[in-house]
N, C-alpha and C positions, 0 to 999 in steps of 0.2 A: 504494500500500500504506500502512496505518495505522504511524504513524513509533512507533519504539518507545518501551514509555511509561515508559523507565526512560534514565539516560545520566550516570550517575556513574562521572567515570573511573578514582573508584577503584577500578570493579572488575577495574581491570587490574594492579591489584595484588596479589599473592600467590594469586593462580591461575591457570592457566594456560587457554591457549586452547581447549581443549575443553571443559572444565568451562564456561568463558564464553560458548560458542556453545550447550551446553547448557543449562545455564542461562536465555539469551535465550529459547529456545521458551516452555521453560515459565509462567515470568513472562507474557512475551506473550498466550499461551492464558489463563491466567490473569486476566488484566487487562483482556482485549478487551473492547468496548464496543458494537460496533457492531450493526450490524439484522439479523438473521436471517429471509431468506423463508420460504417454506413449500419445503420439500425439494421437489426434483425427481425424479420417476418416473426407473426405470432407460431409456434410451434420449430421455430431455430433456437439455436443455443444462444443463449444471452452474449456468453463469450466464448469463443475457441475451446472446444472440448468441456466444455459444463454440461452435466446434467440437467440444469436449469435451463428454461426456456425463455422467453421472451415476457409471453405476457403473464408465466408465471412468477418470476422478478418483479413486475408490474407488483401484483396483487401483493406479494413479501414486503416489498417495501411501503406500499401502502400500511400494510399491518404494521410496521414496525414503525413508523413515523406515527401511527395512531398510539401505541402502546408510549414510544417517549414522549409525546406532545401531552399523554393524562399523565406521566410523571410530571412534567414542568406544571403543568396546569395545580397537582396538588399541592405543588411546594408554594404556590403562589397563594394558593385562595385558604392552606393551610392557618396561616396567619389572620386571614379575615372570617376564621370559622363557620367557610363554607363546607370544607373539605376536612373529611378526621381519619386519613390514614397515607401516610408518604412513603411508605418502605415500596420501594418503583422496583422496576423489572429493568432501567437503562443500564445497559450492558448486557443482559440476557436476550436481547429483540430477537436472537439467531432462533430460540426457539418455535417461531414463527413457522420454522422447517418439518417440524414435529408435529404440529397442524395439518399441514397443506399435506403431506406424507401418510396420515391416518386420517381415519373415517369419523365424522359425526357420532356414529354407532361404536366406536372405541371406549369404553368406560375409561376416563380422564383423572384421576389426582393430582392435583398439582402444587407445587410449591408458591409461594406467593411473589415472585418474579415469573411471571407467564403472563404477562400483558401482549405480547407478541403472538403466544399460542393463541389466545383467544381472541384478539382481534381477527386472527387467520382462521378459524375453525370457523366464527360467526359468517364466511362466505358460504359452509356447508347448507346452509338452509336460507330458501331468498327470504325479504322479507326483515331481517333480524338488521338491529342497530347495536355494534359492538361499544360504539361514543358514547350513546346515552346512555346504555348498557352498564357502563363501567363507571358513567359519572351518577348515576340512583344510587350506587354501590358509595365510590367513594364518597356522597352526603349523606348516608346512613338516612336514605330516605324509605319511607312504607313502601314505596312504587318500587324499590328495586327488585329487576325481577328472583335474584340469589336467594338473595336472604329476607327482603320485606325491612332490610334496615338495621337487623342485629348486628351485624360483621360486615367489615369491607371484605367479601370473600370472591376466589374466581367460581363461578358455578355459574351451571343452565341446564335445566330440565330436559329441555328439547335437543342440548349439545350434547349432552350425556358429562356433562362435568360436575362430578360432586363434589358438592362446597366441603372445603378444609378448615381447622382452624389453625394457629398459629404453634401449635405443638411440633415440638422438634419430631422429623423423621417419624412421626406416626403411625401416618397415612399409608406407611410401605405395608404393614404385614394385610389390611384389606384389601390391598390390591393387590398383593397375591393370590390373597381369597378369591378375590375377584375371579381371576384369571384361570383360576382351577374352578370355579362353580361353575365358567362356561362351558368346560369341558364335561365338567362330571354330570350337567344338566343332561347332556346327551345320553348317558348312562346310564340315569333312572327315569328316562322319559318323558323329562319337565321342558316344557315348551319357553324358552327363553327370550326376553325383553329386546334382545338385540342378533344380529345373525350369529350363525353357529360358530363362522371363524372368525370374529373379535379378538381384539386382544385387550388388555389392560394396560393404559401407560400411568405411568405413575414419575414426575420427578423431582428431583430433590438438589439441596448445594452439595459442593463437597465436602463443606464441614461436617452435615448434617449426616454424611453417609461412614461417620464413627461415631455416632450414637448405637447403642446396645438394641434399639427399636430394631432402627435399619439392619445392623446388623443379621438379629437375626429371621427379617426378611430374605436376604441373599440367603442364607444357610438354608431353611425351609426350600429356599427358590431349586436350589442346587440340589436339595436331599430328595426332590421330588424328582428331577431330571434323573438323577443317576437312577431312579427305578425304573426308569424311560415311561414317566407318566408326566404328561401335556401340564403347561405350566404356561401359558402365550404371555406373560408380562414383558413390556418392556420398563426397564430402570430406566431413565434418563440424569446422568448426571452430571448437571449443569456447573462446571468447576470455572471459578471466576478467581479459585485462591487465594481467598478470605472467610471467613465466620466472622461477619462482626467487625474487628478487628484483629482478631488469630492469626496468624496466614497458616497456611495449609502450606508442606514442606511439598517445595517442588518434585514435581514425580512421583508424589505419593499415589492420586490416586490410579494411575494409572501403572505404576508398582503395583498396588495392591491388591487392582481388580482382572489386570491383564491373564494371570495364568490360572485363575481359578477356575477348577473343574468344574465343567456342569453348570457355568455360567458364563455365554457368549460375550466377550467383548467387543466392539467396534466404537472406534475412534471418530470422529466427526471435527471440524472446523467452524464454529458456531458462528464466531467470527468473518465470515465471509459467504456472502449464499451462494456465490459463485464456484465455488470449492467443497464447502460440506455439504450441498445439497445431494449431490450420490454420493457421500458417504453417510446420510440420512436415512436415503434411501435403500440401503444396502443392508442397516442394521433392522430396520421397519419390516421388510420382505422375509427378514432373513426370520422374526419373531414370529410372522403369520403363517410363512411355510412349514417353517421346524417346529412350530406349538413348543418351542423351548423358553426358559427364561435369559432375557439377552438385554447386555448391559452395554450402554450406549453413552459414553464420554464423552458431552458435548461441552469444548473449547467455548469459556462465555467469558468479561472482565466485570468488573462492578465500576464502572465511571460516575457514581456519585456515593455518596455515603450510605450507611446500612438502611438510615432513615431519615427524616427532617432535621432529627436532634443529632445525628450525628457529623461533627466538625472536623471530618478530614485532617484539616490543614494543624487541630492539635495534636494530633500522633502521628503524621505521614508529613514527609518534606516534601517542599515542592517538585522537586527534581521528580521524585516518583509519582506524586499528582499528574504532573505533565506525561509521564511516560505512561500512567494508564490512559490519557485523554487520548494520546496516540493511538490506542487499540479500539475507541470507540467503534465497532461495528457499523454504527450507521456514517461514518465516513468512509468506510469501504463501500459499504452498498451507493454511497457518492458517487464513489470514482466509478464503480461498474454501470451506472448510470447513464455518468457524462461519456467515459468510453466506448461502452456501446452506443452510443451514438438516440439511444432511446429518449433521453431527455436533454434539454441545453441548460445552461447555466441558469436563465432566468424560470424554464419551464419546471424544473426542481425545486428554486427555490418559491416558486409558485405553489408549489403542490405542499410542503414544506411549510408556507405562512396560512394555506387554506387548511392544511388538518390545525395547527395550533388554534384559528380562529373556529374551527368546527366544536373543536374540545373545549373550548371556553365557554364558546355558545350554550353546550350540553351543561355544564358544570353549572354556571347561571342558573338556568331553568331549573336543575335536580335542588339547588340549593332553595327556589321558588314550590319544591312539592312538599306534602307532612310528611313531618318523620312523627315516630312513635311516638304518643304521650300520655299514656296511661299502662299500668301496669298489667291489667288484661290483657293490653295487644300486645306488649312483652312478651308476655310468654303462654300467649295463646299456641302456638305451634308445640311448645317442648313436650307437654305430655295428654296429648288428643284421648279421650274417655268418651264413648258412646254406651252408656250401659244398658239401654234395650240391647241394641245389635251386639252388645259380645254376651249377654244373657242368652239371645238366640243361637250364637253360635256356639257357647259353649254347653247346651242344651243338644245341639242338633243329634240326632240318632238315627240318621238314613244311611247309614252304611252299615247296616244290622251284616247281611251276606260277608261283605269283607271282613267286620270283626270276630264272625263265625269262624270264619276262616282261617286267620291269625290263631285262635284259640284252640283251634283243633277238632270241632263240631259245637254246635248248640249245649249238649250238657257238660263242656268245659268251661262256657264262659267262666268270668270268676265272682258273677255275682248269683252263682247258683253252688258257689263254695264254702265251705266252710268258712267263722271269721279268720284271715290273716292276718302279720303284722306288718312293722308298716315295710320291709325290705321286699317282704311277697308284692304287696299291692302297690309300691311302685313301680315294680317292674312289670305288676298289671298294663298300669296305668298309660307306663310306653308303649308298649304294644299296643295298646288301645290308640292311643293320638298317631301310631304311626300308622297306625289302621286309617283312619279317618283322616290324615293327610298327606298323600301320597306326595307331596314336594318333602315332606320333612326328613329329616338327616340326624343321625345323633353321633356322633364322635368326642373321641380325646384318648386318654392314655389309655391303655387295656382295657377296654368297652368290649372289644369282639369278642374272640372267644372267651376269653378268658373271663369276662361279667362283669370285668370291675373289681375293685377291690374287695367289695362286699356283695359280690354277686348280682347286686342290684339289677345290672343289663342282663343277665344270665339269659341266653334264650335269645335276644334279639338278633345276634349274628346269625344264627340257623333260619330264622324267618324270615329278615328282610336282605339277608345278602350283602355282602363287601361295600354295594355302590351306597348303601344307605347306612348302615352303621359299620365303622370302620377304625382304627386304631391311626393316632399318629403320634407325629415325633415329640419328643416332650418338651416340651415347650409351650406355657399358657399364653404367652402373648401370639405365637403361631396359631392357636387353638383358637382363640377369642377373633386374632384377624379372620382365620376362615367362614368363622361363622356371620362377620360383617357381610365378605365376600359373597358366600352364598346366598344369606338374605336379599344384597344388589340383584343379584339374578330372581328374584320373587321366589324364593323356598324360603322356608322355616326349618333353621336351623336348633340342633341340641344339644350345644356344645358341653361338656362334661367339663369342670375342674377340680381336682381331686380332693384337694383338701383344701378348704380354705382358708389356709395358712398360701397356698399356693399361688392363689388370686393376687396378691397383693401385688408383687410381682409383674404383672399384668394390666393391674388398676387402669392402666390409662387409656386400653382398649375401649372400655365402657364408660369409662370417665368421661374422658377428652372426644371419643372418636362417636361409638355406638349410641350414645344418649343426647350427643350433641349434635348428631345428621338434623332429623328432624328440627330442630331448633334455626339450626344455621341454616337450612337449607324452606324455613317458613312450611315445614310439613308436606314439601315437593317429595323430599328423598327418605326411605322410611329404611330402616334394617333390622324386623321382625327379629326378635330371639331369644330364645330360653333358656341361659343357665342354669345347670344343675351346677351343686357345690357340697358336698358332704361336709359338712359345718359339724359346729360347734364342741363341749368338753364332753366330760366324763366316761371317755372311753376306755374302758381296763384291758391292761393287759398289754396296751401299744398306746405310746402317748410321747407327752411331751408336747412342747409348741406347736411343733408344726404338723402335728397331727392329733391336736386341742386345740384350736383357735375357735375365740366364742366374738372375736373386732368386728361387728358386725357396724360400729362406726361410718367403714371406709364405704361402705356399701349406702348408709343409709342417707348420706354425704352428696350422693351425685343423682343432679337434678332429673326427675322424670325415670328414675329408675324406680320398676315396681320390686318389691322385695317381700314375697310369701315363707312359709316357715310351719313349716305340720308338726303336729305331736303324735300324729295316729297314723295308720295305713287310708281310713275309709276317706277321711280328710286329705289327704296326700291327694288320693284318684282325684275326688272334687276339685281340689285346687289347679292340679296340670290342665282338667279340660278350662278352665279361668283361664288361665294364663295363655294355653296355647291360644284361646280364643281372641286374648289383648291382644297377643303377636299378629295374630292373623287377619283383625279386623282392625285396631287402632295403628299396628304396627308397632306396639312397644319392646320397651327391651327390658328383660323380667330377670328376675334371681330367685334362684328355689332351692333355699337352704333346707339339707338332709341331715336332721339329729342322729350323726353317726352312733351314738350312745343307745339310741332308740331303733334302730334298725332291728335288731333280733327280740327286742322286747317281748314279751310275750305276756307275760304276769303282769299285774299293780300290787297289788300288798304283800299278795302269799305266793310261796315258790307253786308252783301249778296250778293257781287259780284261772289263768288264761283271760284274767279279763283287761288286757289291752293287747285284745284282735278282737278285731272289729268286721259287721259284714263288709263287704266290697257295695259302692254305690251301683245304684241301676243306671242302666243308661238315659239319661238324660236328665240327671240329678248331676248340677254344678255347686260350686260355692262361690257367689260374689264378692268382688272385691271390696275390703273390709267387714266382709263377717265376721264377726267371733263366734266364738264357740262358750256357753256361759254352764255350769255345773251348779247345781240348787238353787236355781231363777229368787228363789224365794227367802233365801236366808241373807240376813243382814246384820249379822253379828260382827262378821270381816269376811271383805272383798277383797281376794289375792286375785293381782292383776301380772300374768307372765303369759310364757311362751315357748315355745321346742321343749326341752329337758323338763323347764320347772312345770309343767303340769301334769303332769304324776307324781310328779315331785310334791308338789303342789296339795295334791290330792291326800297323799297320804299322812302330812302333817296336818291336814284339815282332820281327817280322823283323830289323830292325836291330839290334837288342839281342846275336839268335840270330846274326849274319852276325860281328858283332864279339865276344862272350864263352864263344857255344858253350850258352846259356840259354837252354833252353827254359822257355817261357812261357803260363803259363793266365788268358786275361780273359775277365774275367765282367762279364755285362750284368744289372744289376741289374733294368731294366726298369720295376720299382715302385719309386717313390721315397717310398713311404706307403701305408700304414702300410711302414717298410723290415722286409724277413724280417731278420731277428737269428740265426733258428736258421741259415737257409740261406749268409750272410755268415760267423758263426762257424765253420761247416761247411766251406766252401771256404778257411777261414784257415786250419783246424788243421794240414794238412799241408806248407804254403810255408813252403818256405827263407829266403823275403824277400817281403814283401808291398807293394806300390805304389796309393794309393787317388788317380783321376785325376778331379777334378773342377772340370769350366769354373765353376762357381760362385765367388762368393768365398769370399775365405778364412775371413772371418766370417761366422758361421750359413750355413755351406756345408753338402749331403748329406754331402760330405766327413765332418764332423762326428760325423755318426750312425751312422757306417760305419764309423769308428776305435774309437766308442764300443760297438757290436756284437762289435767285433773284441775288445778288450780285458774286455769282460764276459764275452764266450765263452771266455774263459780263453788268448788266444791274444798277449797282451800282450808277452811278451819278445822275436818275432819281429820281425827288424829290418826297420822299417816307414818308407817315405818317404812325404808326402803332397805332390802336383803341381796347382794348384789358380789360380783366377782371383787377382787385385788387389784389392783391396778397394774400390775404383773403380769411376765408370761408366765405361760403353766409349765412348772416341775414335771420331771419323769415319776411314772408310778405312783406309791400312794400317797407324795407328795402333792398331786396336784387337788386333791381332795380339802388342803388346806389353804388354797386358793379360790373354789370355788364355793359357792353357796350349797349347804347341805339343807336335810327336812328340821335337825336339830336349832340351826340360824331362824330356820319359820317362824318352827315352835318359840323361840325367846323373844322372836321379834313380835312377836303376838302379843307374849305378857308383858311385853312392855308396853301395850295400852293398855293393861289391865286399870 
């Protein structure tokens, strides 16, 4: 490229970095020198031996002068609080290539430097305005069409681009998910949202692709190829050699990504479309033919700071200012311009003052429409609840023949069985929903043959077969992306995590990613799903933290997450057809913690009494969201208010209580632990004499917590109230851990202390 023909460094004085970068173009156009051929017809090569053509060059640089002109636009109107987000995409424009290269019908993640890509995608469908598009976005206006205003995010419905938020390298292990549910849809016969050879691109910086996320996306990516099973993701990583202000050690990443098995490198020139456009194309073909996962190192620079706030010129000298201004891409795409003979100096910089004034024009207007101003329309999108229609659906019972069938004839059902406990009738239960939803999927670590750790799945792999429940790598953050992935393709997935000690680990899947589509994306983009999680303590025999974890905190923490929680088998069935039905009709994303303690339960008081098995529900008996479960409706001596463990637990210090004070006693099984009912807590407080809230959690950010808070909002506050609750502690191995949680003897004392 022709070196710039200007380099006094005073002009890094008393202007700031857009104005400068600004500035460079024009000067440059200006000043050029060089040789102009004779333009090339639409379908000849822009330049001698490019890939790129004529009028496709046209369109690229269109895109990419759209994409810089909304950076300069925000830094400007930034300050007049038209505009609330500056971290631009100038110096990424190259990936403009990576648009024009893939389909509309491509499931898209994107990093938040992709102002290029999507002004270049928004050509796939007529009709669509990328300018005002991206400036609704950047005014965090209602009208945009992403998000309705919550996040300056890249997304479109109709583009297939699902909104991101600003989480390092997250977004990679769903879009591997992605890229495998397009395949594996073909395998159980689910008719898929977009054609059957899509790929998934997903891209990221190069900072971003040493994060532990990222990471172990590639690892997944790679572990799947070497079984030679379809994996179509393309990585794209946009290496500019910087984070922030880190720099990224020269050659790193392509040191590090170059020889790895079982994941495709190709190199690209982001920098030039003249040059990396077939090498764009080379790794794009190379993903949709081979259904491999292929990682595409695309040459970008960062020529303005990370974001508005950030000041360059006070950690970086000029000398190296100037020298990234040099690499600007869009003074390459200049000169291939004016040398091709396509545009003249003036007809460039023409095209050049007409996008800035287009973008301005848009940005004006978006700052002219409402943005959000009530709390309703906040967060009307995050957690959508119809409860006729998922009453109906998780009622329905018109697949009687298939779940005959699943069970083995009509007198196997399991509601013509004796009572089970609750390990038998969850494992009903699945079988039952995967009866009645042929999209759904259940995986994670030893699910197949082997059942699960507690046999729970026992039985599914012989019924529904490899393509439907299926074992993989260990890894919960792999686990939880696929099941985003899947959901993108409209199945309902049943992702397993083993223990939830394990989850944690993980958190950000549902955190950041699965709980916040909907939200960010204004309830365009849904990704239906149901955690299983073998929770909580007092499991004998095999213990310790990470296989006693009662944090159910982290979970109850993240907005729009439903979070259920059985003490019984018959409750368990009732609650999955709930929940699948939320997934399937609201589209939510659910938690359904499994009291490992309680799995083999069989007994309440006496060894062989058998009475916690319970029958199996009929079909078409659910349990609503926020039901509880209430034990002596009628006694109001003390109301113990718990959940998983503590209601038998529960149960049987009520005997004790009633044998020693003559106290009759009503506990209540909360069931839902999220959203908690408030009216139905408050409800069952107003009449007790004394109130007992029994939660194995800790005592910090314990349900406990929310339960007092329910109680005392619902006006029920002066009743004398004890709470009986875990240590603030992890749990000790063996029968140490018994001194950490809540036993029936804690009940009992906490009882006579309202005596």
């Amino acid at each position: 490229m022709t070196a710039l023909p200007f380099s006094l460094s005073a002009r890094h004085k008393g202007f700031n970095r857009a104005e400068i970068v600004d500035q460079n173009f024009i000067e440059f156009v200006q000043l050029w020198q060089g040789h102009a051929r004779a333009a090339p017809r639409d379908g000849e090569a822009v330049l001698p031996g490019s890939a790129l053509d004529a009028q496709g060059f046209r369109d690229l640089l269109e895109s990419q002068l759209i994409s810089r002109h909304l950076d300069l636009m925000a830094r400007v109107l930034r300050v007049q609080n038209k505009v609330f987000y500056t971290i631009g995409s100038s110096g990424h424009e190259g990936n403009a290539m990576v648009a024009r290269l893939t389909r509309h019908t491509d499931p898209a993640f994107l990093h938040y430097r992709s102002g290029g890509f999507m002004a270049e995608r928004f050509r796939k469908l007529p009709g669509m305005d990328p300018v005002m598009d991206s400036a609704l976005s950047f005014a965090a206006s209602m009208e945009d069409p992403a998000s309705g205003g919550r996040h300056k995010v890249w997304g479109s419905k109709p583009l297939w681009v699902l909104p991101q938020t600003s989480t390092i390298a997250s977004h990679l292990p769903k879009a591997f998910g992605t890229a495998v549910a397009i395949e594996q849809a073909r395998r159980i016969g689910h008719p898929l949202p977009v054609p059957q050879d899509s790929i998934a691109i997903c891209s990221f910086g190069d900072a971003s692709s040493n994060h532990a996320t990222a990471q172990t996306a590639f690892n997944a990516a790679a572990w799947t190829a070497y079984q030679k099973l379809p994996a179509p993701v393309l990585f794209v990583c946009e290496d500019n050699g910087i984070g922030i202000s880190v720099k990224t050690p020269s050659g790193w990443i392509a040191n590090n990504f170059r020889q790895r098995p079982d994941l495709d490198y190709f190199h690209a020139d982001g920098l030039d479309l003249a040059e990396g456009y077939g090498q764009v194309r080379e790794a794009v073909e190379h993903c949709r033919r081979t259904r491999r996962p292929t990682f595409l190192h695309l040459r970008t620079t960062r020529v303005m700071g990370h974001a508005g706030t950030d000041f360059e010129i006070e950690w970086r000298s000029v000398d190296e200012l100037f020298a990234l201004e040099a690499t600007d891409p869009l003074l390459r795409s200049a000169e291939i311009a004016l040398a091709s003979g396509l545009y003249t100096r003036e007809s460039l910089l023409a095209l050049y003052e007409a996008t800035r004034k287009q973008c301005f024009a848009a940005a004006e207007e978006a700052d002219r429409r409402p943005r959000l101003g009530t709390l309703a329309e906040v967060m009307k999108p995050l957690a959508p609840y119809t409860p006729a229609a998922v009453k109906a659906e998780a009622e329905r019972a018109d697949y009687a023949a298939r779940r005959a069938e699943v069970f083995g004839g009509e007198d196997k059902l399991p509601e013509k069985q004796a009572p089970r406990h609750l390990a038998i009738q969850i494992g009903q239960a699945l079988h039952e929903v995967m009866a009645k939803y042929p999209e759904s999927l259940l995986f994670g670590e030893d699910v197949a043959l082997k059942g699960g750790v507690y046999t729970v799945t026992k039985g599914l792999f012989k019924t529904f077969k490899g393509n439907r429940v299926f074992n993989t790598l260990l890894d919960e953050t792999v686990i939880l992306g696929l099941a985003q992935g899947y959901a993108n393709m409209g199945m309902l997935p049943m992702p397993e995590i083993q223990y939830l000690a394990y989850f944690h680990n993980a958190c950000d899947q549902i955190r950041g990613e699965a709980c916040s589509l909907q939200f960010f994306s204004n309830d365009q983009y849904r990704n239906p799903l149901v955690m299983r999680v073998a929770a909580l303590g007092y499991q004998k025999g095999f213990g310790g933290h990470f296989h006693n974890d009662n944090s159910i905190a982290a979970l109850r923490d993240i907005p729009g997450l439903v979070v259920g929680c059985p003490s019984r088998g018959d409750d368990a069935a009732a609650m999955l057809r709930t929940l699948m039905a939320l997934a399937k009709v609201d589209g939510r994303v659910c938690a359904f913690l499994e009291p490992i303690a309680l799995y083999m339960t069989k007994d309440l008081y006496e060894a062989g009494d058998g009475q916690w098995q319970f029958a199996y529900p009929a079909p078409g008996e659910a349990l609503p969201l926020g039901e509880g479960r209430v034990y002596e409706q009628d006694a109001d001596d003390l109301v113990v208010f718990t959940f998983g463990n503590g209601v038998p637990m529960a149960l049987r210090a009520a005997r004790e209580i009633e044998k020693k004070h003559g106290w009759r006693t009503r506990v209540v099984d909360l069931r839902w632990l999220a959203p908690l009912n408030d009216k139905f807590i408050a409800g069952q407080a107003r009449n007790a004499r004394r109130i007992l809230v029994l939660d194995e959690g800790r005592r910090s950010a314990g349900v406990g917590e929310g339960i007092i808070t329910a109680i005392v909002e619902g006006g029920c506050g002066a009743t004398p109230l004890q709470r009986v609750v875990g240590a603030d502690t992890y749990t000790p191995l063996a029968g140490a851990a018994l001194l950490v949680l809540p036993g029936e003897a804690e009940i009992v004392a906490a009882a006579e202390r309202m005596l």
